[in-house]
C-alpha positions in Angstrom: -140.7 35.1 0.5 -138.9 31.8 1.3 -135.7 32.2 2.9 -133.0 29.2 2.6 -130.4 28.5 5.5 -126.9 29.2 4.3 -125.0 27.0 3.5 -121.9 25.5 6.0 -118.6 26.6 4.8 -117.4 22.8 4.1 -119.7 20.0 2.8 -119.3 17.0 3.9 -119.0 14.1 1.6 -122.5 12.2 2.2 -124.4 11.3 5.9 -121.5 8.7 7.0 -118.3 11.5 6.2 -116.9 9.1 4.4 -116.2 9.8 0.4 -117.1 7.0 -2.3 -115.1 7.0 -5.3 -117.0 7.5 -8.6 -118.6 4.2 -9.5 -116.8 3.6 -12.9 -113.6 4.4 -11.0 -114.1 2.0 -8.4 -115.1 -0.9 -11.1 -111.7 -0.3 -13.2 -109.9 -0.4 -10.3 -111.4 -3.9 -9.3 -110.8 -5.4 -12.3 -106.8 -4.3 -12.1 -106.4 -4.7 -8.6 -107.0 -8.4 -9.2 -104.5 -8.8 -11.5 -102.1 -6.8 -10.3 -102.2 -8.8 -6.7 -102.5 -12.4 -8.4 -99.5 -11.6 -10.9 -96.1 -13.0 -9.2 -93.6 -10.5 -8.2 -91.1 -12.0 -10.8 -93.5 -11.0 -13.7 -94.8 -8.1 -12.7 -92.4 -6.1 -15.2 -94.4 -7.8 -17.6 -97.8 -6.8 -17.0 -99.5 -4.7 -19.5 -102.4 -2.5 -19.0 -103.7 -0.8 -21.7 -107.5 1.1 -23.3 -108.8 0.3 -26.6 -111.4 2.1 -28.3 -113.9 0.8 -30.9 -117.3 -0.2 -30.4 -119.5 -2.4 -28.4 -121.3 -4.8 -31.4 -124.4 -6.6 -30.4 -124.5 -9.7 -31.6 -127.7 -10.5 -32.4 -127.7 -7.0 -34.7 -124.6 -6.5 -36.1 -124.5 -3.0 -35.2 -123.7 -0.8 -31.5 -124.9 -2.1 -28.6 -128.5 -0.6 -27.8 -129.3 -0.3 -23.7 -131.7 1.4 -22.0 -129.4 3.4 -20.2 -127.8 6.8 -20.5 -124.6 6.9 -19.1 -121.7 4.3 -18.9 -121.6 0.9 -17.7 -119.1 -2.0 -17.4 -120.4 -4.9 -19.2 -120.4 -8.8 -17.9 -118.2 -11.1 -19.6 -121.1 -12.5 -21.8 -119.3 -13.1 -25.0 -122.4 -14.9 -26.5 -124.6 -11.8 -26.7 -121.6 -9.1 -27.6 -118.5 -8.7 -28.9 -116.0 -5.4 -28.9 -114.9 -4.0 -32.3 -111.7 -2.0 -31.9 -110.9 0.6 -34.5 -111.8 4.4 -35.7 -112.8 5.7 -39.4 -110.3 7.6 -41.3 -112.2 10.6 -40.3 -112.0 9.8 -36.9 -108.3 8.6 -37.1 -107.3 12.5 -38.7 -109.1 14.3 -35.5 -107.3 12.6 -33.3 -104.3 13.2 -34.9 -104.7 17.2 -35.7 -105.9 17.6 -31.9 -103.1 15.2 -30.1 -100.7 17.4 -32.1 -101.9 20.5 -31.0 -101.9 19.1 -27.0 -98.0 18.5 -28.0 -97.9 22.5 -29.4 -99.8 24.2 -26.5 -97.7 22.1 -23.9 -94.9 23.0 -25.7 -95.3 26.7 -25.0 -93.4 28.8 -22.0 -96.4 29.4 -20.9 -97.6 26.3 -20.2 -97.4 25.3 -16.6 -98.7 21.8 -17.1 -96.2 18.3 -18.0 -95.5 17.9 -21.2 -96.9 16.1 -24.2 -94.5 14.0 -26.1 -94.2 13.0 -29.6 -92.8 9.8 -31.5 -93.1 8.5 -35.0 -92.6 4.7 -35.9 -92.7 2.4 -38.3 -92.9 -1.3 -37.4 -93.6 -4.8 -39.2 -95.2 -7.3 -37.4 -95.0 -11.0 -38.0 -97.1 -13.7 -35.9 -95.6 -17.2 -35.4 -97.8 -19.9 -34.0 -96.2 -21.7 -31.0 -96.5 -25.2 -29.8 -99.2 -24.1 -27.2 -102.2 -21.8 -27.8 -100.3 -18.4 -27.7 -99.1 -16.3 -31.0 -95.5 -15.2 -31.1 -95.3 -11.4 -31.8 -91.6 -10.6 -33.3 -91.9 -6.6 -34.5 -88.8 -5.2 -37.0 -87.9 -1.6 -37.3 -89.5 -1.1 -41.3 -86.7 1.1 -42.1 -83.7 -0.9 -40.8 -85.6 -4.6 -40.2 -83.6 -4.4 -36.6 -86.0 -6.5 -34.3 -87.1 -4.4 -31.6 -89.3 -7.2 -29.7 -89.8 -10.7 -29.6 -93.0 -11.6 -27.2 -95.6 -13.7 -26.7 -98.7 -11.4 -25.7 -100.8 -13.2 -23.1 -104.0 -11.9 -22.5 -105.3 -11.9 -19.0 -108.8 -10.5 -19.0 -110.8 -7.4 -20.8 -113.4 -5.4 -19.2 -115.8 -3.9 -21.6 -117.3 -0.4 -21.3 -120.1 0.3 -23.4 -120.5 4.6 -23.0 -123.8 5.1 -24.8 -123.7 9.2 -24.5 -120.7 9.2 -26.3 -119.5 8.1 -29.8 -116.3 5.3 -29.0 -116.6 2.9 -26.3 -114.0 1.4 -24.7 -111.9 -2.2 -23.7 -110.1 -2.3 -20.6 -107.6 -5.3 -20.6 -104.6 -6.4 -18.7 -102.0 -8.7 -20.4 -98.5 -10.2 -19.9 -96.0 -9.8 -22.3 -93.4 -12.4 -22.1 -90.0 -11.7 -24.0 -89.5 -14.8 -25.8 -86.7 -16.5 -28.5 -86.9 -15.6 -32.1 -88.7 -18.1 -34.0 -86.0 -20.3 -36.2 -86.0 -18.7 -39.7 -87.0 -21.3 -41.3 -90.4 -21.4 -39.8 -93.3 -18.8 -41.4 -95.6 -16.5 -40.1 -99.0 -16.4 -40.0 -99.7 -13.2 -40.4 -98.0 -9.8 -41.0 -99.3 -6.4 -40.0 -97.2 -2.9 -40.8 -97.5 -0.5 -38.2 -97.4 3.5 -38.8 -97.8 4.7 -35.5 -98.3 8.1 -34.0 -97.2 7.6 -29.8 -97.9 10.7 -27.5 -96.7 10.5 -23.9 -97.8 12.3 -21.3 -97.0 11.7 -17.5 -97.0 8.0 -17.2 -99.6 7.8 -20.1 -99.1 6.9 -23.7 -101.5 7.1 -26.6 -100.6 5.1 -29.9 -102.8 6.5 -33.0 -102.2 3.7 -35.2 -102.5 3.0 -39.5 -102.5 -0.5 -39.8 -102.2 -2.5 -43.1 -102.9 -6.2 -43.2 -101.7 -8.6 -45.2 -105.2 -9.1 -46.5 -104.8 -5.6 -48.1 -106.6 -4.1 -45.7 -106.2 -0.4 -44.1 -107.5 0.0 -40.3 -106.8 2.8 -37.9 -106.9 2.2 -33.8 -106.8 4.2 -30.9 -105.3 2.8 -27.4 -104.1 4.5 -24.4 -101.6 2.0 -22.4 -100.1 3.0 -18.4 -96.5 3.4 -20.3 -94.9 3.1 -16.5 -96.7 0.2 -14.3 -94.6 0.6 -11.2 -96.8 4.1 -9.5 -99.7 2.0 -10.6 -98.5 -1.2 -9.1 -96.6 0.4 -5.9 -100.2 2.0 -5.1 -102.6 -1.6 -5.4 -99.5 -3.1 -3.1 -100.4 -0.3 -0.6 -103.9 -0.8 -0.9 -103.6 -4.6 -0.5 -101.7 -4.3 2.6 -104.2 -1.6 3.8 -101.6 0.9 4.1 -103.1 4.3 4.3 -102.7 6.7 2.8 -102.3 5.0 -0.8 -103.1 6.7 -3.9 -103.7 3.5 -6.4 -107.8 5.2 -6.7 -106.2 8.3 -7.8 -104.3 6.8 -10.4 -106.9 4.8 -11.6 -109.7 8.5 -11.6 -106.8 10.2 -14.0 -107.0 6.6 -16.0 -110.7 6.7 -15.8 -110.4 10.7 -17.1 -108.6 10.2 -20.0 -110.3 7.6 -21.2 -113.6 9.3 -20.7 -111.8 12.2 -22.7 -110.5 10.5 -25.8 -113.9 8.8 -26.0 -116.1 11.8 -26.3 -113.8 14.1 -28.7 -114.8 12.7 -32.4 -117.8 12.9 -34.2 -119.8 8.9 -34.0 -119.1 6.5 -37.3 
């Protein structure tokens, strides 16, 4: 009979001692370390990182992207062969809602030794205003008391696409600056209108906004995003790590990032 050494009472991490973060992890954290560093300390409080979920549309098809692989990957910027499609199905939209509830229920209990899940209801309008440069003026009004609650101009930075083949949603990854700006003069008209019934849950320094849209078009669309609701742990840490500073914990941040959006990908059925 074969007999096997036992094992030592502490593995090391691989030949060199030296742990490597998970692959996907280490990608994300690329992509937002970059920003984060080349974003001037006077804007920083404007930065916006945030997940969307949808799908990964081939071009050439119409349909989901179609690799030969089996597990995630982070896509090149090659906007020619693919596009991402945010959005759920109704279906889709209602799971997410019954099971974020429940998260706010369980972490609710005495018993529950975990942070807390919080819960907010809004209702916004949305109305676009085209400035005198490329970017789209954003001015959102409470529905219920048309109070305006922000006036910005949303100014997208980059997106890093994950395409997760093993699961049904993939995923966006972008970093944006949103720049409080003047209300447009009234007599000047929007472009566009979108009313906004959204579901927020906040947990730690996450937030998830399950979101009803309806377009001026008539349409009905429902989205899922995850968005770092505090920046400054997030931004404190990539300072750290760009000065070397050790220990730092802007990889940790980014695995629980990594985590739940790995999570809210893989709990609905596919479209």
């Amino acid at each position: 009979m074969a007999t096997f050494p036992q094992l030592p009472r502490f593995l090391e991490a691989n030949l060199a001692g030296t742990p490597r973060p998970d692959g996907m992890v280490k990608r994300i954290a690329d992509f937002l370390f970059h920003f984060i560093q080349n974003t001037p300390q006077e804007h920083r409080d404007q930065l916006e990182v945030e997940v969307k979920f949808g799908l990964v549309i081939d071009k050439s098809t119409g349909v989901r992207l179609n690799l030969p692989i089996l597990n995630e990957a982070a896509l090149a910027d090659v906007p020619e062969h693919f596009r991402f499609q945010p959005g759920l199905t109704l279906d889709q939209h209602r799971y997410y809602n019954e099971w974020l509830n429940a998260r706010v229920n369980e972490c609710a209990q005495e018993s529950h030794r975990g942070s807390k899940v919080y819960y907010k209801h809004t209702r916004l309008e949305d109305a676009f205003y085209q400035d005198n440069r490329a970017d789209k003026v954003r001015v959102s009004r409470d529905t219920a008391t048309q109070e305006v609650v922000a006036c910005i101009q949303k100014r997208t930075l980059a997106h890093l696409n994950i395409h997760m083949p093993s699961m049904p949603l993939d995923c966006r990854v972008s970093v944006s600056l949103e720049v409080p700006v003047q209300l447009p003069p009234a007599h000047v008209p929007s472009t566009m209108t979108r009313c906004k019934d959204r579901l927020s849950y906040r947990h730690q320094i996450w937030r998830m906004d399950l979101t009803q849209v309806r377009t001026d078009k008539g349409e009905v669309l429902h989205e899922l995003e995850m968005e770092v609701n505090d920046l400054k742990p997030l931004v404190l840490e990539a300072d750290k790590a760009g000065r070397n500073q050790v220990p730092n914990d802007f990889l940790g941040i980014v695995q629980v990032l990594t985590n739940n959006m790995r999570l809210l990908a893989s709990k609905v059925a596919s479209q």
